[in-house]
DSSP file (Angstrom, degrees, kcal/mol; ACC not computed):
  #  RESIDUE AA STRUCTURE BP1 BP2  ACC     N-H-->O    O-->H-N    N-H-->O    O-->H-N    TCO  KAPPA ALPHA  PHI   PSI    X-CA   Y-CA   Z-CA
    1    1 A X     >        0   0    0      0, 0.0     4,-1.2     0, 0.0     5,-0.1   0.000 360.0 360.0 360.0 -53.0 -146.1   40.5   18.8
    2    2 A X  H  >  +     0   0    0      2,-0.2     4,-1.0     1,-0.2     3,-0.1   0.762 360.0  51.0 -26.5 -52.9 -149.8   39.2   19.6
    3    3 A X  H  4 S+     0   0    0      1,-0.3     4,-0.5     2,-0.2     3,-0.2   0.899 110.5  52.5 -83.7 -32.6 -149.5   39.6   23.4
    4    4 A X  H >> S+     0   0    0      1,-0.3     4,-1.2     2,-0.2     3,-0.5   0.843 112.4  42.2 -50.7 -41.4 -148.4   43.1   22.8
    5    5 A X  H 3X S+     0   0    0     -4,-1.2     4,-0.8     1,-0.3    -1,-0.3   0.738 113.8  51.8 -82.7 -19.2 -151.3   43.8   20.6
    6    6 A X  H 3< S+     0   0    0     -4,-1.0    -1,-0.3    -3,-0.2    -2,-0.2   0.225 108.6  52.6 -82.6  14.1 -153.7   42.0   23.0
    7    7 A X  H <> S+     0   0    0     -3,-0.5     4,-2.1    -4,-0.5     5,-0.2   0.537 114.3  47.0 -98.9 -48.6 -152.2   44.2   25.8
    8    8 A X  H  X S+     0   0    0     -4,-1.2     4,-0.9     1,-0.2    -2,-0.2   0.664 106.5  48.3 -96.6   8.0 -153.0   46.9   23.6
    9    9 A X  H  X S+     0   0    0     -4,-0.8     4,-4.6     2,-0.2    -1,-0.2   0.774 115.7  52.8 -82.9 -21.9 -156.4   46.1   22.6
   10   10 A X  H  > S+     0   0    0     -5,-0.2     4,-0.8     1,-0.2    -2,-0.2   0.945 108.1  47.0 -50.2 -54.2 -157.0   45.6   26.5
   11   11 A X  H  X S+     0   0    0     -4,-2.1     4,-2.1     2,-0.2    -1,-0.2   0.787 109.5  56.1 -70.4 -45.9 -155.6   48.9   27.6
   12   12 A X  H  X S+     0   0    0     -4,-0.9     4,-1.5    -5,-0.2    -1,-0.2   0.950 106.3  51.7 -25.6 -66.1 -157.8   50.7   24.7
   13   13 A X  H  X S+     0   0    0     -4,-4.6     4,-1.9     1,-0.2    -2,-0.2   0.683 106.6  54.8 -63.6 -15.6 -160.9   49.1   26.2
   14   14 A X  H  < S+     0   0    0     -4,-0.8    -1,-0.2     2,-0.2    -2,-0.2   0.670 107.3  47.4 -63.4 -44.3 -159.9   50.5   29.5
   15   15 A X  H  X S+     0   0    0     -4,-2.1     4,-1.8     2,-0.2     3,-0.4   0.947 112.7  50.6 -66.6 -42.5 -159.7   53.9   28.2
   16   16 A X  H  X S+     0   0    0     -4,-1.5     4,-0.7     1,-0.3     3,-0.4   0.932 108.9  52.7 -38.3 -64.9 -163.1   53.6   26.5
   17   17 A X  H  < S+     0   0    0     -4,-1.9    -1,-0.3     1,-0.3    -2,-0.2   0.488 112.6  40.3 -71.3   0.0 -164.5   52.5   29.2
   18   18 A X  H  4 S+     0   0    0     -3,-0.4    -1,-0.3    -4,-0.1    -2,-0.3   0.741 117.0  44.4-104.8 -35.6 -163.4   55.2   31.4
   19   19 A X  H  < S+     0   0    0     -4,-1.8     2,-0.3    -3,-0.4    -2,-0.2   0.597  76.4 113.4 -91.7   6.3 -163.8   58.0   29.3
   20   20 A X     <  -     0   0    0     -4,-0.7     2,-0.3     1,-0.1    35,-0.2  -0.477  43.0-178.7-109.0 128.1 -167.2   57.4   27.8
   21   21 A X    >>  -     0   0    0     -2,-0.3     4,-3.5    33,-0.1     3,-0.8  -0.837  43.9 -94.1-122.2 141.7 -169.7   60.2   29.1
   22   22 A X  T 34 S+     0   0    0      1,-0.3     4,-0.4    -2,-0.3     5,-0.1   0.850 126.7  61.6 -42.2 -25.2 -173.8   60.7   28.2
   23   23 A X  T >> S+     0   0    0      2,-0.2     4,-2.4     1,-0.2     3,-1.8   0.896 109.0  37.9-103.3 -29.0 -172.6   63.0   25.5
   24   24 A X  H <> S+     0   0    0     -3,-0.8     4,-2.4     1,-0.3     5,-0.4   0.809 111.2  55.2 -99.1  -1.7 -170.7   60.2   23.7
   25   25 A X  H 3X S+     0   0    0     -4,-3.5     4,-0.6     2,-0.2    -1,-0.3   0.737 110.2  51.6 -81.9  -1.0 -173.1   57.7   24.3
   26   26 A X  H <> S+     0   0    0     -3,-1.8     4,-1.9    -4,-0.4    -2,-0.2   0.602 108.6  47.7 -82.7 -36.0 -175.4   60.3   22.5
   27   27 A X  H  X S+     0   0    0     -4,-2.4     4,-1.8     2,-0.2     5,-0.2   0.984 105.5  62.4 -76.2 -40.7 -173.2   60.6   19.8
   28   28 A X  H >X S+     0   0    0     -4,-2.4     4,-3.3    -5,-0.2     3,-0.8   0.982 101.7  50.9  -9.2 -87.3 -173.1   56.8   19.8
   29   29 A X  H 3X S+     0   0    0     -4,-0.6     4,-3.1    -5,-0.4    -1,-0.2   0.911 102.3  61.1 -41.0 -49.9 -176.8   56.7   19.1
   30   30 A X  H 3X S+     0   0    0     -4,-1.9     4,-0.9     1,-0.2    -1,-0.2   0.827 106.0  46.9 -41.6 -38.7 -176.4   59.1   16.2
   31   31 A X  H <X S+     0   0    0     -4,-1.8     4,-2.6    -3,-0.8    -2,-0.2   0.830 111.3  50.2 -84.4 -35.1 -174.2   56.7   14.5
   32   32 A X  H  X S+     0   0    0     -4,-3.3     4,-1.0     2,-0.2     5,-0.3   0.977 110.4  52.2 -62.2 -81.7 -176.5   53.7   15.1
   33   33 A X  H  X S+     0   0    0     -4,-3.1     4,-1.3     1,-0.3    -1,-0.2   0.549 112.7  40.0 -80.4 -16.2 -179.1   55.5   13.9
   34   34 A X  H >X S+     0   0    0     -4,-0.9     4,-1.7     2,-0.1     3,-0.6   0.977 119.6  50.2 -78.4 -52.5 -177.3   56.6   10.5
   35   35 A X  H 3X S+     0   0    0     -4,-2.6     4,-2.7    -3,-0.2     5,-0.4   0.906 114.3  41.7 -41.0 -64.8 -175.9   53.1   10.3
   36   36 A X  H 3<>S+     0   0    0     -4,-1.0     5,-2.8     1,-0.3    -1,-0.2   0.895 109.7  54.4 -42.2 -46.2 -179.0   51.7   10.8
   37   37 A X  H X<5S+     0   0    0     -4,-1.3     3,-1.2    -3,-0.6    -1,-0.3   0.982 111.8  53.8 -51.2 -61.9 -180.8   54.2    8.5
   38   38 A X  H 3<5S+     0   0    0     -4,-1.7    -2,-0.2     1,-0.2    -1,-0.2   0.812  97.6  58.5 -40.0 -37.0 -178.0   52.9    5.8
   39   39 A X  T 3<5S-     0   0    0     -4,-2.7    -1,-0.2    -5,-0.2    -2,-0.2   0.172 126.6-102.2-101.2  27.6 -178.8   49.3    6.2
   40   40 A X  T < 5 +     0   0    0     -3,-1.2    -3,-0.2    -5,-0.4    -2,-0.1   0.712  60.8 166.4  64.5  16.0 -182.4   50.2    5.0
   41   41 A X      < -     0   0    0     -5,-2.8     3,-0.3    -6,-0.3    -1,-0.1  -0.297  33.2-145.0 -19.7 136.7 -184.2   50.1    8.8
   42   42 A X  S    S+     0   0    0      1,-0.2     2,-2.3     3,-0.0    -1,-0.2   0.794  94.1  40.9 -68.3 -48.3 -187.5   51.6    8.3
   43   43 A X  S    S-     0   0    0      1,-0.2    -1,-0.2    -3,-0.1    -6,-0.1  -0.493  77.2-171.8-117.1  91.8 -187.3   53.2   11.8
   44   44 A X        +     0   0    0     -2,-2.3     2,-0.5    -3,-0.3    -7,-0.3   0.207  49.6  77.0 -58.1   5.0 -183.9   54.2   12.0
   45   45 A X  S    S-     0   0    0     -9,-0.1     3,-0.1   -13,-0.1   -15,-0.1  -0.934  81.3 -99.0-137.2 148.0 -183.9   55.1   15.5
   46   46 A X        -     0   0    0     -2,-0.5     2,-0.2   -17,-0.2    -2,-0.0  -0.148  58.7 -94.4 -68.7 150.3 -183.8   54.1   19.2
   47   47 A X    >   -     0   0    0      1,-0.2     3,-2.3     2,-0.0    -1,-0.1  -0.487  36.4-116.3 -73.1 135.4 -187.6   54.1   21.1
   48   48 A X  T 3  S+     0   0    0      1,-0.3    -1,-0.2    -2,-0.2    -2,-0.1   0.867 113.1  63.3 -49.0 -21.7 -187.9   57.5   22.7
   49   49 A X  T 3  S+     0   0    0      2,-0.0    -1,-0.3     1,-0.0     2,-0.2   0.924  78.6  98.1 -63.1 -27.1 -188.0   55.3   26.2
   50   50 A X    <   -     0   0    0     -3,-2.3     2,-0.3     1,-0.0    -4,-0.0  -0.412  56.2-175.4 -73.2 116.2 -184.9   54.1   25.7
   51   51 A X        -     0   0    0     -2,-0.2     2,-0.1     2,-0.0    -4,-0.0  -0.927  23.0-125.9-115.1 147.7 -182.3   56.0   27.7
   52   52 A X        -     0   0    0     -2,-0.3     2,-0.4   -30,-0.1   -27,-0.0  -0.495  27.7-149.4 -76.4 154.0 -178.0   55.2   27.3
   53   53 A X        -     0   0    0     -2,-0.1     3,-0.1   -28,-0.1   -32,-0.0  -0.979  16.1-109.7-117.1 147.9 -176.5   54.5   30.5
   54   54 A X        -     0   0    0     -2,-0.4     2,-0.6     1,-0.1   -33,-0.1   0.088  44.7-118.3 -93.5 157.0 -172.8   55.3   31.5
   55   55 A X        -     0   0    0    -35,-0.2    -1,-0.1   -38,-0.1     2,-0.1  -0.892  24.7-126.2-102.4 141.6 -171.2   52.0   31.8
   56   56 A X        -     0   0    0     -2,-0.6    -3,-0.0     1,-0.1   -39,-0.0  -0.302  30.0 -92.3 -97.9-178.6 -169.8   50.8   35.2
   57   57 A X        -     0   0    0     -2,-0.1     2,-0.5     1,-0.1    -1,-0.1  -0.072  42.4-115.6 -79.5-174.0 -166.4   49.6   36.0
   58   58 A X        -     0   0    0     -3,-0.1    -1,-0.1     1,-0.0     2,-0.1  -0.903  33.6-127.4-123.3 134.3 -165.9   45.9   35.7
   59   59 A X     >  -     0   0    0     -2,-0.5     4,-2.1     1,-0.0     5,-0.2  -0.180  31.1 -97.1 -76.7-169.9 -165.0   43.9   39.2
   60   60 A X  H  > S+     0   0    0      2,-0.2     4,-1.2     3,-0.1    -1,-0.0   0.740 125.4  56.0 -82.8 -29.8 -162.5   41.9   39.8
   61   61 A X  H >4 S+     0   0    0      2,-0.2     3,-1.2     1,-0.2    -1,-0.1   0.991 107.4  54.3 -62.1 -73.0 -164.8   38.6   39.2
   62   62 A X  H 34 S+     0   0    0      1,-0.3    -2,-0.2     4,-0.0    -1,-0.2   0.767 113.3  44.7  22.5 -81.8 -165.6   40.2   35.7
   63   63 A X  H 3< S+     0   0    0     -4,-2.1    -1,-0.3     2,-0.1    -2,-0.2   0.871  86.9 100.6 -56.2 -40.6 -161.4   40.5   35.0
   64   64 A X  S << S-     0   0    0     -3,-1.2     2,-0.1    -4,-1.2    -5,-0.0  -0.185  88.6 -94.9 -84.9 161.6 -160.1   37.4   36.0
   65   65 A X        -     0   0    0      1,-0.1     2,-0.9     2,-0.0    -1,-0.1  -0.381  39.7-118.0 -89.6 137.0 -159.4   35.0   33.7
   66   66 A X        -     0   0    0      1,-0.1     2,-1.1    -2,-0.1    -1,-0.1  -0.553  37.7-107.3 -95.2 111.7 -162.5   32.3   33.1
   67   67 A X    >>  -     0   0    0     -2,-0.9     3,-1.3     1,-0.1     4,-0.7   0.042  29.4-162.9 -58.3  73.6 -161.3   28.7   34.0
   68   68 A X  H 3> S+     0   0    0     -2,-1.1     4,-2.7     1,-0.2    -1,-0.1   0.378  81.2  60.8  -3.4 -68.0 -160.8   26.9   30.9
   69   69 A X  H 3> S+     0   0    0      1,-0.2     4,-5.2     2,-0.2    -1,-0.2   0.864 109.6  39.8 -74.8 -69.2 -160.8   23.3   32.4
   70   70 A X  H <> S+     0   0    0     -3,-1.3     4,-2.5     2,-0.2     5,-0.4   0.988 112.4  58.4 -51.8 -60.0 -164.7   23.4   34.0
   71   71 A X  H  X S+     0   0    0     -4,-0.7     4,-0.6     2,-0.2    -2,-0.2   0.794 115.9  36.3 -54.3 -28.4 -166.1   25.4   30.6
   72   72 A X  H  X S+     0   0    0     -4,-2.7     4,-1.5     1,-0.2     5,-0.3   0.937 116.8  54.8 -84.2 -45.9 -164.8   22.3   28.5
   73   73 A X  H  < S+     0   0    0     -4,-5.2    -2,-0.2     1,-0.2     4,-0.2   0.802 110.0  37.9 -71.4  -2.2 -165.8   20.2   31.0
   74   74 A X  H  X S+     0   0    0     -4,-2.5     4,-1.7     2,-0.2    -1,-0.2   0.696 115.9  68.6 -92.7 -11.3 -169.8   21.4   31.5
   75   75 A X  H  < S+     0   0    0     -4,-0.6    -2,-0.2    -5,-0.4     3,-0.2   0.901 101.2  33.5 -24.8 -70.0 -169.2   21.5   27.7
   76   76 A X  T  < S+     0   0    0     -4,-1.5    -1,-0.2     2,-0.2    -2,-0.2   0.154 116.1  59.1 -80.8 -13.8 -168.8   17.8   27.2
   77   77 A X  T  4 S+     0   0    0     -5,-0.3    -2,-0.2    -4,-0.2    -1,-0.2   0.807 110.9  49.6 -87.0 -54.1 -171.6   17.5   30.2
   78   78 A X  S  < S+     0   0    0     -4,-1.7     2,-0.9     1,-0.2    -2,-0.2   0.187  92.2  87.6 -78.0 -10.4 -173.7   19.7   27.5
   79   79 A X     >  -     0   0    0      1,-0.2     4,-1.4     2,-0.1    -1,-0.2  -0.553  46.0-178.4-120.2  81.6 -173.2   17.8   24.7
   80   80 A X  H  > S+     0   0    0     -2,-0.9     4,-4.3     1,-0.2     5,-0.2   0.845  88.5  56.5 -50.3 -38.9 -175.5   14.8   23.6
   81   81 A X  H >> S+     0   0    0      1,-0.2     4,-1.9     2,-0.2     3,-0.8   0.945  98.6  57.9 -28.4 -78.3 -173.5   14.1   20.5
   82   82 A X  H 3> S+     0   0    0      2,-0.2     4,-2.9     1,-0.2    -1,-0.2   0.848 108.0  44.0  -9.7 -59.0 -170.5   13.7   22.2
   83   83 A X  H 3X S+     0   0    0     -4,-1.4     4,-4.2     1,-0.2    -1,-0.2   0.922 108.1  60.2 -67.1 -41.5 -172.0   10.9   24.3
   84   84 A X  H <X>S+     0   0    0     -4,-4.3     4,-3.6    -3,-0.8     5,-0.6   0.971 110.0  47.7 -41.6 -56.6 -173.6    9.3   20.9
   85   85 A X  H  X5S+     0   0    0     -4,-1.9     4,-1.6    -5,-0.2    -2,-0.2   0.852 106.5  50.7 -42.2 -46.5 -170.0    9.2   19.8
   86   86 A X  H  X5S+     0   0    0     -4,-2.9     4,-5.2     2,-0.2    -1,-0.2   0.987 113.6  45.3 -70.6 -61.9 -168.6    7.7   22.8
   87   87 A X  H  X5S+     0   0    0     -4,-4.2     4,-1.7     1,-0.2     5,-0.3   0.983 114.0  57.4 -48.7 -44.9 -171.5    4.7   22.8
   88   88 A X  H  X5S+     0   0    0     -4,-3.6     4,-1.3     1,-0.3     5,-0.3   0.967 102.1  44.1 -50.5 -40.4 -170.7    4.5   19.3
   89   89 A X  H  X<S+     0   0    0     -4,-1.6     4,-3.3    -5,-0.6     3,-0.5   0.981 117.0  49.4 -75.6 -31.6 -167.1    3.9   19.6
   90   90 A X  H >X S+     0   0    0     -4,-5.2     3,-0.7     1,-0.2     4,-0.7   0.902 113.4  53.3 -71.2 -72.0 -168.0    0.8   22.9
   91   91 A X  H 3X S+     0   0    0     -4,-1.7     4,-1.5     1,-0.3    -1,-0.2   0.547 112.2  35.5 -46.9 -28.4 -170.3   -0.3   20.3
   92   92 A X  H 3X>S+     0   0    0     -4,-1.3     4,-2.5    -2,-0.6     5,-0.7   0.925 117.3  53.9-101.9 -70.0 -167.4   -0.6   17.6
   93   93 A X  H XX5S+     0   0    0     -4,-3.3     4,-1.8    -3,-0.7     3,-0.5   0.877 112.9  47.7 -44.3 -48.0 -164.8   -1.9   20.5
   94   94 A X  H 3X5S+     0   0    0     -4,-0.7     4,-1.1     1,-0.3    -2,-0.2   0.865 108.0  50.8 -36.0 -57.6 -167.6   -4.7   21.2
   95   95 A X  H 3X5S+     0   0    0     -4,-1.5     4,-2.2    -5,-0.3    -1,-0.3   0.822 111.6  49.1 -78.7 -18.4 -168.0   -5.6   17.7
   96   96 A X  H <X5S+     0   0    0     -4,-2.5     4,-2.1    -3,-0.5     5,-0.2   0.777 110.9  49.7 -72.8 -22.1 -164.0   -6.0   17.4
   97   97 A X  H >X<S+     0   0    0     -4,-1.8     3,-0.9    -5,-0.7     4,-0.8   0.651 114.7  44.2 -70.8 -88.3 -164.0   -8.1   20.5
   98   98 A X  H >< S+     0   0    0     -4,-1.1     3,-1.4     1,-0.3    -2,-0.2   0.470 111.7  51.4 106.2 -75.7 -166.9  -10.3   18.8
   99   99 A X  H >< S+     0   0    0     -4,-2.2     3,-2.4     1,-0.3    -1,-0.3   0.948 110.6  53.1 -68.9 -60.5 -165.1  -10.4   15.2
  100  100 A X  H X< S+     0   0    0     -4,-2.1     3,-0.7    -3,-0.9    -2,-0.3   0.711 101.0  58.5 -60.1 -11.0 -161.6  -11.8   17.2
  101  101 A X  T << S+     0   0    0     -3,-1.4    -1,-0.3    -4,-0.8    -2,-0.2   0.352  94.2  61.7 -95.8  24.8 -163.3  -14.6   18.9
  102  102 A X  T <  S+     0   0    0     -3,-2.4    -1,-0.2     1,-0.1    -2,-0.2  -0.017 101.6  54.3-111.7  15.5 -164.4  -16.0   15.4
  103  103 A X  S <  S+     0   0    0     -3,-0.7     2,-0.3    -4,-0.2    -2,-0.1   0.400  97.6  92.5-115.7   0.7 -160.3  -16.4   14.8
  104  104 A X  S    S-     0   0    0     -4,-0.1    35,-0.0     1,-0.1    -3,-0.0  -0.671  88.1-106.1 -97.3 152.7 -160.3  -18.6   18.5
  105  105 A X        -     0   0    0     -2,-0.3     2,-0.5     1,-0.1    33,-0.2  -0.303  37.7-121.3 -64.9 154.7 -160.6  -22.4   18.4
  106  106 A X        -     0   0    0     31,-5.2     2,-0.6    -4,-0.1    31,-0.5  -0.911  18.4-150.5-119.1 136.9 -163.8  -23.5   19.4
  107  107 A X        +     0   0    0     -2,-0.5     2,-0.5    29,-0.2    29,-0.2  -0.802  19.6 168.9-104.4 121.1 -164.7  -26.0   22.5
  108  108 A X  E     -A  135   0A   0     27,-2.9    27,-3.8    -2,-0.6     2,-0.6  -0.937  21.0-159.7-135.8 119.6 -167.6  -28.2   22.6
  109  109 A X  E     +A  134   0A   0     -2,-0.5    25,-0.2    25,-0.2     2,-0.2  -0.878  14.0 178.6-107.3 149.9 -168.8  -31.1   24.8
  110  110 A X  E     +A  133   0A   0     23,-1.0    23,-1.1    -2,-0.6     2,-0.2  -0.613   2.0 174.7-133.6 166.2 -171.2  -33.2   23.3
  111  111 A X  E     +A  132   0A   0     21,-0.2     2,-0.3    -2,-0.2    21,-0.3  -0.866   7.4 178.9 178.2 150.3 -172.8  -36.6   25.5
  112  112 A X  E     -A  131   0A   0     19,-2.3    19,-3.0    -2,-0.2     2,-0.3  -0.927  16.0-153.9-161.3 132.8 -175.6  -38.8   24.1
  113  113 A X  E     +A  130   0A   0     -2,-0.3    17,-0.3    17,-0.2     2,-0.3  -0.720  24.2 171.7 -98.6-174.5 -177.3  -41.9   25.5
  114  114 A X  E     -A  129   0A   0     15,-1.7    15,-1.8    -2,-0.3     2,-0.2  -0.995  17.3-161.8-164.0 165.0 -178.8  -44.2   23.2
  115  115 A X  E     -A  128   0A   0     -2,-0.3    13,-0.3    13,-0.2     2,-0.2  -0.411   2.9-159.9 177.0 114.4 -180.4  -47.5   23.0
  116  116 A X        -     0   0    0     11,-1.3     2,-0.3    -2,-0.2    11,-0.3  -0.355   6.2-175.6 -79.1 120.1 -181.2  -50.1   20.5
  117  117 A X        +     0   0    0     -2,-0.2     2,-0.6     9,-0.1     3,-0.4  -0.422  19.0 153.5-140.0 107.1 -183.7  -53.1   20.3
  118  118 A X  S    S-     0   0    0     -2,-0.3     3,-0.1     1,-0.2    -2,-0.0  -0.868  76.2  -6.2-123.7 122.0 -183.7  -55.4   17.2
  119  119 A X  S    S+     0   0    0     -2,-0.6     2,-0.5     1,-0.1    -1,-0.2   0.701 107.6  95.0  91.0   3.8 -184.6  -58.7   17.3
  120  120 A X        +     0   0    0     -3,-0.4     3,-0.3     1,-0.2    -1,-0.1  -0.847  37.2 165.0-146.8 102.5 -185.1  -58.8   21.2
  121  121 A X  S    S+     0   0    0     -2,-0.5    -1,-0.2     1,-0.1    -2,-0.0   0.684  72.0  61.2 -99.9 -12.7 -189.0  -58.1   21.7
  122  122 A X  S    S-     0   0    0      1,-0.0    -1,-0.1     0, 0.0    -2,-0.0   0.518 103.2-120.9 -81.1   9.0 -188.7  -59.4   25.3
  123  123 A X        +     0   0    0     -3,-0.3    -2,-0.1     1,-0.1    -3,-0.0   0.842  67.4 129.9  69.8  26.4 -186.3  -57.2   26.9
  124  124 A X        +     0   0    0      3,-0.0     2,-0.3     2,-0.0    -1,-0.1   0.554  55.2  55.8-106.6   5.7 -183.9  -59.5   27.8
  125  125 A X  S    S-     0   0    0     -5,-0.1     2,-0.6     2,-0.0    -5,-0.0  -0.846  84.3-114.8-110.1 163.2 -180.8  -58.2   26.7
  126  126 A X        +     0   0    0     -2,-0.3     2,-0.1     1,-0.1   -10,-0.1  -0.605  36.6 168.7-114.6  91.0 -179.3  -54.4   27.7
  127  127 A X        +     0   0    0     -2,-0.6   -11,-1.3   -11,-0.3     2,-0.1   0.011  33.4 117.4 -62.8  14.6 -179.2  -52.6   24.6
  128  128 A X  E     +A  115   0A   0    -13,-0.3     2,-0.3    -2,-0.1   -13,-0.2  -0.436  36.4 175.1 -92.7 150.8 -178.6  -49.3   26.2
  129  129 A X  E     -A  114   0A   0    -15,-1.8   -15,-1.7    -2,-0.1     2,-0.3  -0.946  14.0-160.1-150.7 161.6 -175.4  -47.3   25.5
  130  130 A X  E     -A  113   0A   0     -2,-0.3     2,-0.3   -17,-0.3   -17,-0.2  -0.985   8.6-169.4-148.5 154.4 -174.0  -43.8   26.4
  131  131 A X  E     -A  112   0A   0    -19,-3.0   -19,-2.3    -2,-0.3     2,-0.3  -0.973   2.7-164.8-156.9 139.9 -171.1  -41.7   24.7
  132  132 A X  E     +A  111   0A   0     -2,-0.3   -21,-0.2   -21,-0.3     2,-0.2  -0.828  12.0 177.5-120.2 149.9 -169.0  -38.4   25.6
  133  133 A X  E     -A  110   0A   0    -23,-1.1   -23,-1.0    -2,-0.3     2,-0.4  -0.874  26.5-151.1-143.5 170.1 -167.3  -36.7   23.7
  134  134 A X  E     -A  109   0A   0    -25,-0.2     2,-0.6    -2,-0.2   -25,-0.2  -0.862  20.7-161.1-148.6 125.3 -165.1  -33.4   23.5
  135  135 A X  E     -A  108   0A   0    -27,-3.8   -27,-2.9    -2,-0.4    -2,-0.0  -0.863   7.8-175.3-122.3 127.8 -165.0  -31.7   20.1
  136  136 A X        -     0   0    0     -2,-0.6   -29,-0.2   -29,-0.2    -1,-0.1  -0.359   8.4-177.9 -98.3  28.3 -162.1  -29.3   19.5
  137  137 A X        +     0   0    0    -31,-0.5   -31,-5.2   -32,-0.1     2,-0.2  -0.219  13.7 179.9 -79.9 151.3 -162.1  -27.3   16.1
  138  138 A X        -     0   0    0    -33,-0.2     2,-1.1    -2,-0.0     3,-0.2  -0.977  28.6-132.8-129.1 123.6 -159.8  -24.8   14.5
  139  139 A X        +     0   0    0     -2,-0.2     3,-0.2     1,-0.2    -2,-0.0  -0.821  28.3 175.6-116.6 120.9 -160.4  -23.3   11.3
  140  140 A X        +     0   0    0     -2,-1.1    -1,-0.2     1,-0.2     2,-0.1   0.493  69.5  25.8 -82.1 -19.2 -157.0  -23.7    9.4
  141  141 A X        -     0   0    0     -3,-0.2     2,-1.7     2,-0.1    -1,-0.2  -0.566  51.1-178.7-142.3  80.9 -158.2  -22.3    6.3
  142  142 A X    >   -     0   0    0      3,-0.4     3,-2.7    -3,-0.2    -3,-0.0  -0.363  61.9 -89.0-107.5  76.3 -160.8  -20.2    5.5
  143  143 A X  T 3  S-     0   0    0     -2,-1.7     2,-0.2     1,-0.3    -1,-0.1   0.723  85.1 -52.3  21.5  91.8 -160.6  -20.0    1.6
  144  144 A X  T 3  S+     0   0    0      1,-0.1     2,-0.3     2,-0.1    -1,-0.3   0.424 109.7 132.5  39.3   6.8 -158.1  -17.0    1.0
  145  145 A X    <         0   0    0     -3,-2.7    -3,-0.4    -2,-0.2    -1,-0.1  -0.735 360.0 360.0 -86.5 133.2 -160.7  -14.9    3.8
  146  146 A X              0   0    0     -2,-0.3    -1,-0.1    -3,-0.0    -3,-0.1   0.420 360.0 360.0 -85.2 360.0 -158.9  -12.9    6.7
């Protein structure tokens, strides 16, 4: 039922546009100028320079059907929002990656020298010491928090 009526609104404009002569683009003008006159214009009428011209026939380019696919994409090309949106949503993926590596165990290596002297003010003993370590935590409980 649709394409039928869009077939017939097509075929309408086709006639219009073929039959439409200077006298009905004069009559045209009349009607603008009462409308206009209606909708409280002061100067209800077209500038005396102003002449109608016949309309020409439409080419082929004109007809043919306009190629969805490009128009969304220089759309989306067109569209700074869009693009906000997009950083917004890596920002949002980032911060989930971020929040799951505070549920992964954490790995630390730790190493210290050190070196003690009590009681031996001549340096004759070697009070020196060194320690590694490798520290491994898991948090098993984090007080009823997910």
């Amino acid at each position: 039922m649709g394409c039928m009526m869009h077939d017939a609104i097509v075929g309408f404009d086709e006639y219009k546009t073929a039959s439409i002569n200077e006298q009905e683009f004069a009559e045209m003008a009349h009607v603008l100028k009462a409308m206009a006159g209606e909708l409280g214009v002061k100067s209800a009428r077209l500038p005396e320079q102003t002449r109608l011209e016949t309309l020409k026939e439409a080419d082929a380019q004109e007809l043919e059907a306009p190629q969805v696919a490009q128009l969304v994409e220089s759309a989306y090309a067109h569209r700074p929002d869009l693009e906000q949106n997009q950083w917004g949503v890596r920002q949002a993926e980032a911060d989930v990656k971020a929040r799951r590596g505070e549920y992964f165990p954490t790995l630390s290596l730790e190493g210290s020298y050190t070196g003690e002297r009590t009681d031996d003010f001549g340096f004759e003993s070697e009070d020196m010491g060194s320690t590694v370590g490798i520290n491994l935590s898991y948090n098993i409980f984090a007080g009823g928090l997910i």
